[in-house]
C-alpha positions as CSV (number, residue, x, y, z in Angstrom):
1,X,103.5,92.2,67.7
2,X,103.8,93.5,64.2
3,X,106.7,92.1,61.5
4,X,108.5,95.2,61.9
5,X,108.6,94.7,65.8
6,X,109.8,91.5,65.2
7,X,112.2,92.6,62.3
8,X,114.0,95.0,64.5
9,X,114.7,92.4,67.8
10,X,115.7,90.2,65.6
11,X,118.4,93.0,64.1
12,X,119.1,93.9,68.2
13,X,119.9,90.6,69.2
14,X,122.1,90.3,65.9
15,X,124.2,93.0,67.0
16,X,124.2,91.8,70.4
17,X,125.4,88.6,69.0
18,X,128.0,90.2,67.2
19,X,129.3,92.6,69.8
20,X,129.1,89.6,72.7
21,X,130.0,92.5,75.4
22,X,133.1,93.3,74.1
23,X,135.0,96.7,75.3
24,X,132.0,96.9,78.0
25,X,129.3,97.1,74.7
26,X,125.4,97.8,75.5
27,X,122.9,97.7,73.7
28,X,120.2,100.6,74.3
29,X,116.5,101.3,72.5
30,X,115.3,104.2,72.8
31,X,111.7,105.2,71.2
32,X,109.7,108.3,70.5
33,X,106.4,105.8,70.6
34,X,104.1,104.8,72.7
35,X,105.3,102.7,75.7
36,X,104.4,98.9,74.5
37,X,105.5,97.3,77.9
38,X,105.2,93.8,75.8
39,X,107.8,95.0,73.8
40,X,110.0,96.6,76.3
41,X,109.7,93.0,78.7
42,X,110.9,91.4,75.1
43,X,113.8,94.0,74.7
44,X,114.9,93.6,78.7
45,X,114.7,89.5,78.5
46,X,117.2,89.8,75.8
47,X,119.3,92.4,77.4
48,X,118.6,95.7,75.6
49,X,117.5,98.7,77.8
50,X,114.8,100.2,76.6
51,X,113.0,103.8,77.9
52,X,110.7,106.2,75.8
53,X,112.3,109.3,75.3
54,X,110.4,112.6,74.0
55,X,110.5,114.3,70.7
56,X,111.6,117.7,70.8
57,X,113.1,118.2,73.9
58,X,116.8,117.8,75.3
59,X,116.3,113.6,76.9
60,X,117.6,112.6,74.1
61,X,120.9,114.7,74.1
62,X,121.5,113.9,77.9
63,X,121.3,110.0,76.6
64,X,123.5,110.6,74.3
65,X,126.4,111.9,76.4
66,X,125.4,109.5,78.9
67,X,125.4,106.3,76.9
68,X,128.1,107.8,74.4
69,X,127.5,105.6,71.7
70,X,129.7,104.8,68.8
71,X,126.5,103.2,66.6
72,X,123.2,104.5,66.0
73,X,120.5,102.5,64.4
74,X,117.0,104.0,63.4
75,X,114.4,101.7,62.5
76,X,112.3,104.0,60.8
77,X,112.7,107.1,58.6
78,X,110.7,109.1,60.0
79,X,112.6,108.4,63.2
80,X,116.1,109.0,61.7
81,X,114.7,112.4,60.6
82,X,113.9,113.2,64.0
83,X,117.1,112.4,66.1
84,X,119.9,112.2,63.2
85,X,120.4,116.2,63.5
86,X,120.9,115.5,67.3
87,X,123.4,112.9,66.8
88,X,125.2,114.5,64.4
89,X,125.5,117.6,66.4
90,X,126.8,115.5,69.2
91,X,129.3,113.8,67.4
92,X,130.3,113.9,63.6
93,X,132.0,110.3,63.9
94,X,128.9,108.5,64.7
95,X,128.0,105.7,62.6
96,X,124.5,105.7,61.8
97,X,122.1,102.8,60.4
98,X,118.9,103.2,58.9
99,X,116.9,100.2,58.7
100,X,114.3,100.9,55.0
101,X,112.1,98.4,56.6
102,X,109.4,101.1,56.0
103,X,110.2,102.6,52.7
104,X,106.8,101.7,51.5
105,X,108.0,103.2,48.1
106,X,110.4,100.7,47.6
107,X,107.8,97.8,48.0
108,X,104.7,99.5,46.2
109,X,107.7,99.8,43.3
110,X,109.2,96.1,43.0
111,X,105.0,95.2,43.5
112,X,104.8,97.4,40.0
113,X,107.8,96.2,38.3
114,X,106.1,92.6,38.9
115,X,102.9,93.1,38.2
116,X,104.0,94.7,35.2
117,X,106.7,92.1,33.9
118,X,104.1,89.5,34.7
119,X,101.4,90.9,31.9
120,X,104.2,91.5,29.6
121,X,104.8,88.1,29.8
122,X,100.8,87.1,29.6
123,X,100.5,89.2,26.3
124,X,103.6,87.3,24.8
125,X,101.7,83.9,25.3
């Protein structure tokens, strides 16, 4: 629904792309949000497995020895401040992504760098 929904299943079926099942691979989403069961039909038709999972309480540690993963991508910052600590705890050797499509800061800067460059050049005319 938003560009950031359709950023990150474009980045899943990427990696799913990539990893084509090998060794037995899955692909899991897991999300602190609201259930958006457009979003989770989307995930399923591509072959992701998607569940909500609760902030602040031990679900998320029983997926992770349950699932066991040897990647761990977070779409958000806010989100990889919530569940990094967790997956770190569980194991050091984790590789973990984090996707800036949210760094507003980043954009609101490159917007100023522009805007700035661009009456630079105006004045120069």
């Amino acid at each position: 629904s938003s560009a950031a929904g359709f950023r990150t299943i474009s980045l899943l079926k990427m990696i799913k792309n990539v990893l084509n099942g090998k060794d037995g691979s899955k692909i899991f989403f897991y999300s602190p949000a609201k259930v958006n069961t457009k979003s989770f039909d989307i995930l399923n038709d591509i072959g992701v497995e998607s569940k909500r999972c609760s902030l602040n309480s031990d679900e998320f540690d029983e997926l992770l020895k349950e699932h066991d993963p040897n990647i761990v991508v977070y779409d958000r910052f806010i989100v990889e401040e919530q569940f990094n600590h967790k997956v770190y705890n569980y194991n050091k050797d984790i590789v973990t992504i984090l996707d800036t499509q949210d760094l507003h800061c980043l954009r609101l800067t490159r917007q100023e760098h522009l805007l700035n460059n661009h009456r630079k050049l105006l004045l120069e005319d």
